[in-house]
C-alpha positions as CSV (number, residue, x, y, z in Angstrom):
1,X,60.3,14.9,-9.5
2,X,63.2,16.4,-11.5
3,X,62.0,20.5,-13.1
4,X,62.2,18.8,-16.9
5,X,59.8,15.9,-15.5
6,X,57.9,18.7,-14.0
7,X,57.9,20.9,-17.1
8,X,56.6,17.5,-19.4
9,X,54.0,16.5,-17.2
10,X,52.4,19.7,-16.9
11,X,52.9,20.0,-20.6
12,X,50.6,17.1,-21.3
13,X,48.4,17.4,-18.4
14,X,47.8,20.6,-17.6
15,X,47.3,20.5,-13.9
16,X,49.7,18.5,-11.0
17,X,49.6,17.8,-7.4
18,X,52.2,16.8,-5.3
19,X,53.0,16.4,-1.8
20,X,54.0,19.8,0.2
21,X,57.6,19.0,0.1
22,X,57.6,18.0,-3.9
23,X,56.1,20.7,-4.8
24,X,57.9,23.0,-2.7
25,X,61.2,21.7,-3.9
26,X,60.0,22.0,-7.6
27,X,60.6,26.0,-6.9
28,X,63.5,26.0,-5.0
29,X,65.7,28.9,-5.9
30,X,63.1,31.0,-8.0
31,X,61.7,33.9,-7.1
32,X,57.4,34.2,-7.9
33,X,55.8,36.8,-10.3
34,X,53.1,37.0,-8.5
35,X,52.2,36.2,-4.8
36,X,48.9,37.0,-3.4
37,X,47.5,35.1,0.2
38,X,45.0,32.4,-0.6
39,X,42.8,30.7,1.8
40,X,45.8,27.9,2.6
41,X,48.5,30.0,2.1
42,X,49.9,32.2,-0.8
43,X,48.9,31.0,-4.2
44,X,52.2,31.5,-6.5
45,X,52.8,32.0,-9.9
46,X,56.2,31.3,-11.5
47,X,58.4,31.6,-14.9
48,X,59.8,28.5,-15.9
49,X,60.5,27.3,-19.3
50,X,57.8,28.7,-22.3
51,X,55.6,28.1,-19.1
52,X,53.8,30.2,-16.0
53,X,53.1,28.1,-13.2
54,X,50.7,28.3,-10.7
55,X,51.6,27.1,-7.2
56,X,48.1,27.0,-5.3
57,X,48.0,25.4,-1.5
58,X,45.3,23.5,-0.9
59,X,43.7,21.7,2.1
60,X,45.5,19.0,3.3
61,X,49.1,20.3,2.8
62,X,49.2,19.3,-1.1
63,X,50.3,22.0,-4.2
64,X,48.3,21.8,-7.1
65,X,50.3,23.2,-9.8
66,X,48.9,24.3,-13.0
67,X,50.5,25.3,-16.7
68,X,49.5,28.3,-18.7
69,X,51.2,29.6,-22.0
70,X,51.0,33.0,-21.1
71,X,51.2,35.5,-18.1
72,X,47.8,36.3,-18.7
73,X,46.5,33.2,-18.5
74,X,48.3,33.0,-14.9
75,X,47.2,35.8,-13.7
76,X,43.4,35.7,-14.6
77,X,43.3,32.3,-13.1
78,X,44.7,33.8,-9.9
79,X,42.1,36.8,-10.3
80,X,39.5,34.2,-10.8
81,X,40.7,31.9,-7.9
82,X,40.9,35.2,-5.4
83,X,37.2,36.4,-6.4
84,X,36.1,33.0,-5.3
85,X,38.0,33.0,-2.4
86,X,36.2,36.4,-1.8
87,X,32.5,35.0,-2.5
88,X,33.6,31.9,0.3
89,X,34.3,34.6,3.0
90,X,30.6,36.5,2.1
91,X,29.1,32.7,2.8
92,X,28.1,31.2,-0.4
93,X,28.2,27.9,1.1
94,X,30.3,26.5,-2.2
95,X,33.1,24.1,-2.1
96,X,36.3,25.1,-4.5
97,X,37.3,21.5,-6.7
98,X,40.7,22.6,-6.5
99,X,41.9,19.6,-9.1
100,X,40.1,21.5,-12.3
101,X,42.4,23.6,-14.3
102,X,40.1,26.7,-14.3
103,X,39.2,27.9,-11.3
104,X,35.4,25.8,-10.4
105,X,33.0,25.0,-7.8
């Protein structure tokens, strides 16, 4: 998937997984904002565009990416996503749907 097919799916969609290598490739070249480690690896966000994009590993080798209009937005989902990362290590025995757009059980 080309960057400007990318950038117009995300657009209308909101949210996008590929395959490890797709959504690696998608990034190639660019440097992330923000990196922090996430439970499958570091969860990303990157410039691109009018958009920030998060770059979120997740079980099974896929990226889930996900569009936000402002680096806010980015970086309270990543806030969000690490507290529940947190409450998963304390044992809550919940199970992250990491397909939603906001970061959900």
């Amino acid at each position: 998937m080309k960057n400007d097919e990318l950038l117009g799916t995300l657009r209308r969609e909101g949210t996008l997984r590929l395959g490890l290598k797709e959504g690696l490739a998608c990034f190639q070249g660019l440097e992330p904002v923000i990196t922090e480690q996430g439970m499958n690896g570091p969860l990303q966000v990157y410039a691109m565009d009018d958009l920030w994009i998060t770059l979120e590993p997740v079980p099974g080798g896929d990226r889930v990416l996900r569009a936000y209009a402002s680096r806010s937005e980015a970086e309270d989902f990543v806030s969000r996503r690490m507290d529940q990362f947190d409450r998963l290590w304390d044992g809550c025995g919940c199970r992250i749907d990491y397909d939603r757009r906001d970061p959900g059980w």
